[in-house]
C-alpha positions in Angstrom: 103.4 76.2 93.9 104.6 79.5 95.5 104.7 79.2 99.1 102.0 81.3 100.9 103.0 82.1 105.0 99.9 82.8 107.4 100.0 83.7 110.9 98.4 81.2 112.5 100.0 82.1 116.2 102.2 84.5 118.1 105.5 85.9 116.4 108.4 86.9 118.7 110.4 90.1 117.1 112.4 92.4 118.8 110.2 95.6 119.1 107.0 96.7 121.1 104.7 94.3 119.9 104.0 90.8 119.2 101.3 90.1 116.5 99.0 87.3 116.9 96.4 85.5 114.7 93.4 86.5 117.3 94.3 90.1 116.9 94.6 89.7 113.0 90.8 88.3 113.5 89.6 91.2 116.0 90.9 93.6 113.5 89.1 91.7 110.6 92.5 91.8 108.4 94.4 89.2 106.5 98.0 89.2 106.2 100.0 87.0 104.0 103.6 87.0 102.7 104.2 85.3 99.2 107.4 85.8 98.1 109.1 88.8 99.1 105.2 90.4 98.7 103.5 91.0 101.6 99.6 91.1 101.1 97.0 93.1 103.6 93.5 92.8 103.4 90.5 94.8 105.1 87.7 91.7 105.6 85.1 93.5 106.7 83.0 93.1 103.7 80.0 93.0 105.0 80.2 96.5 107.0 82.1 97.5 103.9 85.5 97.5 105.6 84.7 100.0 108.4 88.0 100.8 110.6 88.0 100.6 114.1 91.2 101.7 116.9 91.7 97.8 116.5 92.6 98.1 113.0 95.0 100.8 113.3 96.6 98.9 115.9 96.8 96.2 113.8 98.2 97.7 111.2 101.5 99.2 113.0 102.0 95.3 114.5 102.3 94.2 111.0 104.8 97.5 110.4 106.7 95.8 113.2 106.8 92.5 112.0 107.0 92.6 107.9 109.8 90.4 107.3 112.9 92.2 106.4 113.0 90.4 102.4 109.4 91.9 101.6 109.7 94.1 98.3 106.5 95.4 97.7 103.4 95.4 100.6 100.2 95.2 98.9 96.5 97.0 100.7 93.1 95.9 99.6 89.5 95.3 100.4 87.4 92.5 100.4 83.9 92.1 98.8 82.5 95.0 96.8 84.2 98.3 98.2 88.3 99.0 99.5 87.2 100.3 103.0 83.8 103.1 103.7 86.5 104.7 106.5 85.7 104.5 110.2 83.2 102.5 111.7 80.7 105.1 112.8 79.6 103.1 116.0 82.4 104.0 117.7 82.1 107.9 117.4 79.6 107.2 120.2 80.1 106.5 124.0 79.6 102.8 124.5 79.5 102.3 120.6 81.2 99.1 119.2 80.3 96.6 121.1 83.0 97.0 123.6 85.8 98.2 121.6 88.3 100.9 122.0 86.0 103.5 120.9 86.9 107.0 119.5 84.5 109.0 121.5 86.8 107.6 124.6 89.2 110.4 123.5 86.7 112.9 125.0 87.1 111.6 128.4 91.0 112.0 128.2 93.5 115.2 128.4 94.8 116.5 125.3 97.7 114.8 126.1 96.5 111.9 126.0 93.7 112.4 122.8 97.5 113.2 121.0 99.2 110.2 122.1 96.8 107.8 121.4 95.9 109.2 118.3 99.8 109.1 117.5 99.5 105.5 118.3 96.7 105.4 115.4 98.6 106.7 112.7 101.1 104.4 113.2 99.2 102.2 111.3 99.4 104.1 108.4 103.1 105.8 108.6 104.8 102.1 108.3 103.7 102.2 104.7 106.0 104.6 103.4 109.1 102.7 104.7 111.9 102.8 101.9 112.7 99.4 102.5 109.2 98.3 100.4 107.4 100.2 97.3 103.7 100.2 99.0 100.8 99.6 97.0 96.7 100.6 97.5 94.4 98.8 95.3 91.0 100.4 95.7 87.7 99.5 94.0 84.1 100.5 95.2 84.4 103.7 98.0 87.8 104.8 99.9 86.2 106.9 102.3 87.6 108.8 105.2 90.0 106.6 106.9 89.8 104.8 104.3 91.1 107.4 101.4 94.1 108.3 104.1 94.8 104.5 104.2 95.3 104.1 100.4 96.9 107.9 100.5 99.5 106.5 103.1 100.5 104.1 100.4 103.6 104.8 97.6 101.3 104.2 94.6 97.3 103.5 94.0 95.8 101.5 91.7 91.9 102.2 90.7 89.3 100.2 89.5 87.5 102.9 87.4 84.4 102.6 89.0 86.2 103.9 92.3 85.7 106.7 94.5 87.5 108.8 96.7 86.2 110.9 99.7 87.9 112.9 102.4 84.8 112.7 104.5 85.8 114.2 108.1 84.8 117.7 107.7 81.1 117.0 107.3 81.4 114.8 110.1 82.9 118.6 111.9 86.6 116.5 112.2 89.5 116.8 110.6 91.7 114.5 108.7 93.9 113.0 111.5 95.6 109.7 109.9 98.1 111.1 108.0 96.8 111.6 104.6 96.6 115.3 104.0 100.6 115.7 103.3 100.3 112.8 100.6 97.5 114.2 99.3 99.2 117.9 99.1 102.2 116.8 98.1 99.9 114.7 94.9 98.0 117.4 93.9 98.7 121.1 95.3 97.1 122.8 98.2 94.4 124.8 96.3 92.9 120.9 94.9 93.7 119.3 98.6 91.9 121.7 100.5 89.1 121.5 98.1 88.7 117.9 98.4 89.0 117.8 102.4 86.7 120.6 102.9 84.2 120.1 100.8 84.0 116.2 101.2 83.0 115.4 97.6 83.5 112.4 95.8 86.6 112.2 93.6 86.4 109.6 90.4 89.0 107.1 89.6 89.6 109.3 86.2 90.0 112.7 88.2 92.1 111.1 90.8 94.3 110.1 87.7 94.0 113.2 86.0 94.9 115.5 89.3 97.7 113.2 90.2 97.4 110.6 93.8 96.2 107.9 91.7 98.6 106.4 89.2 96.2 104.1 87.3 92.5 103.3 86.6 91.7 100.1 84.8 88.5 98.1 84.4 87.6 96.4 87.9 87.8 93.0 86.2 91.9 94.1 85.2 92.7 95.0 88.2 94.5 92.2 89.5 96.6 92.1 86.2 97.7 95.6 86.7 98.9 95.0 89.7 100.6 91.7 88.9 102.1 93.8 86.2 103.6 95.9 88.3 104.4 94.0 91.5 106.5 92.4 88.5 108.4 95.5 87.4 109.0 96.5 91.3 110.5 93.5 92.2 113.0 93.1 88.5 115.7 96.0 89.6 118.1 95.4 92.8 116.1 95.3 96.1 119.0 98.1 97.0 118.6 100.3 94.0 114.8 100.1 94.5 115.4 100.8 98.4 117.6 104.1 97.6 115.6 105.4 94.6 112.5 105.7 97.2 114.2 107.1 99.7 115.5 109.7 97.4 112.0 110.9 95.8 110.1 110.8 98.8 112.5 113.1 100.6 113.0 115.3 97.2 110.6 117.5 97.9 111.5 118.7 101.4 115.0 119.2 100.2 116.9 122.4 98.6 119.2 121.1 95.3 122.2 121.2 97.3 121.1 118.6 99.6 119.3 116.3 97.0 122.7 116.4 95.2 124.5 115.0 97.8 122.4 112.8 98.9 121.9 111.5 95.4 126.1 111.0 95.4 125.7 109.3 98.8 123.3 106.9 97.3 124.9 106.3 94.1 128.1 105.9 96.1 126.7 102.8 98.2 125.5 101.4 95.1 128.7 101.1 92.8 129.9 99.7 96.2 127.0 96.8 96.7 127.9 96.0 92.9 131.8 95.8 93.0 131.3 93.5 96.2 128.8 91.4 94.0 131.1 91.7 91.3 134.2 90.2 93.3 132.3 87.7 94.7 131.4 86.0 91.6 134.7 86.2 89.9 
């Protein structure tokens, strides 16, 4: 039987924070590590996986913490939807039953409404970390918070009953947890600023079609599909997997010139991983 690790108490790392199993709880996540795959899931089914500040907190802990051997970090909902965005509560003063509360921005300098909502997206920035191939696996609603949470991630798997929904500008916000770059970079500015002005729902096929999604299968083959491909992420070198990443996700804000070289930098540490392997088994 693979061996599945839970946090079931506080774990010292080096770093700004130390992640404990309460705070896993207060956020409503799970968090497991099987195998060099680390697993996150939203467990709020019941409000259909509503973020709160707690969550996004949560989420750069784990950041902090993934083990240094995880390959591939996995982000999913529980019960019938991935996650309906923020938990709408807390856009009132007082809201969320004594939680960190969003409207508490208002009371604070802009200063301060930047830092903390720096802190936030922290949450979300972890996930495109070269050392790990990041994967969303949305069914039901990815809404809001919820769409930039799955957008944060390398690739996204759809059920084909999913939907997607930048829904912050008829709520008179903006989209402030880091998922309007992805989303440009996935499908061009004209379609981008369609979808996050106009707050419409985007289908599983269209999200294919236009490009953030990179799969839509029956709900029922999901969790095939992603086994499939957790598999075929995790078959090459860690190393070579490691470098490829950080090679395509910095292509595009590079001119040729610089991709070249970075490409020979790459390829040079690699031929020298593989001679070191090479003499060590000889």
């Amino acid at each position: 039987m693979l061996e599945v690790k839970e946090l079931s108490g506080p774990i010292p790392r080096l770093g700004r924070m130390t992640l404990h199993a309460d705070q896993l709880a207060a956020a409503r996540l799970r968090y497991e590590v099987q195998e060099g795959v680390a697993t996150i899931t939203l467990d709020k089914p019941e409000a259909r996986n509503a973020q709160t500040p707690t969550t996004w907190r949560t989420l750069a802990a784990i950041g902090e913490q993934l083990p240094d051997d995880v390959r591939v970090v996995v982000v999913r909902g529980a019960g019938a939807t991935f996650s309906a965005g923020l938990d709408r509560t807390l856009l009132a003063p007082g809201g969320g039953d004594g939680q960190e509360s969003v409207a508490d921005l208002l009371a604070q300098s802009d200063e301060d409404i930047s830092a903390t909502i720096d802190a936030y997206q922290q949450g979300f920035t972890w996930l495109r970390d070269p050392k790990f191939v990041s994967i969303a696996v949305v069914h039901g609603y990815a809404i809001g918070a919820g769409f930039q949470l799955a957008l944060s991630c390398d690739l996204l798997l759809a059920a084909d009953d999913a939907y997607f929904c930048m829904k912050e500008a008829a709520l008179g916000l903006v989209p402030d947890l880091t998922g309007t770059k992805p989303l440009v970079d996935a499908v061009g500015y004209p379609r981008a600023l369609e979808i996050c002005t106009t707050a419409r729902n985007v289908s599983a096929a269209e999200a294919v079609r236009i490009g953030f999604a990179l799969d839509a299968v029956p709900a029922d083959q999901l969790d095939s599909r992603l086994a499939d491909l957790v598999t075929s992420l995790t078959a090459p070198m860690v190393g070579a997997v490691r470098e490829t990443k950080a090679l395509v996700l910095g292509a595009a804000d590079h001119d040729l010139d610089t991709q070249r070289r970075l490409e020979r930098e790459a390829q040079s540490r690699r031929f020298r991983e593989l001679a070191a392997l090479m003499g060590a088994n000889t």
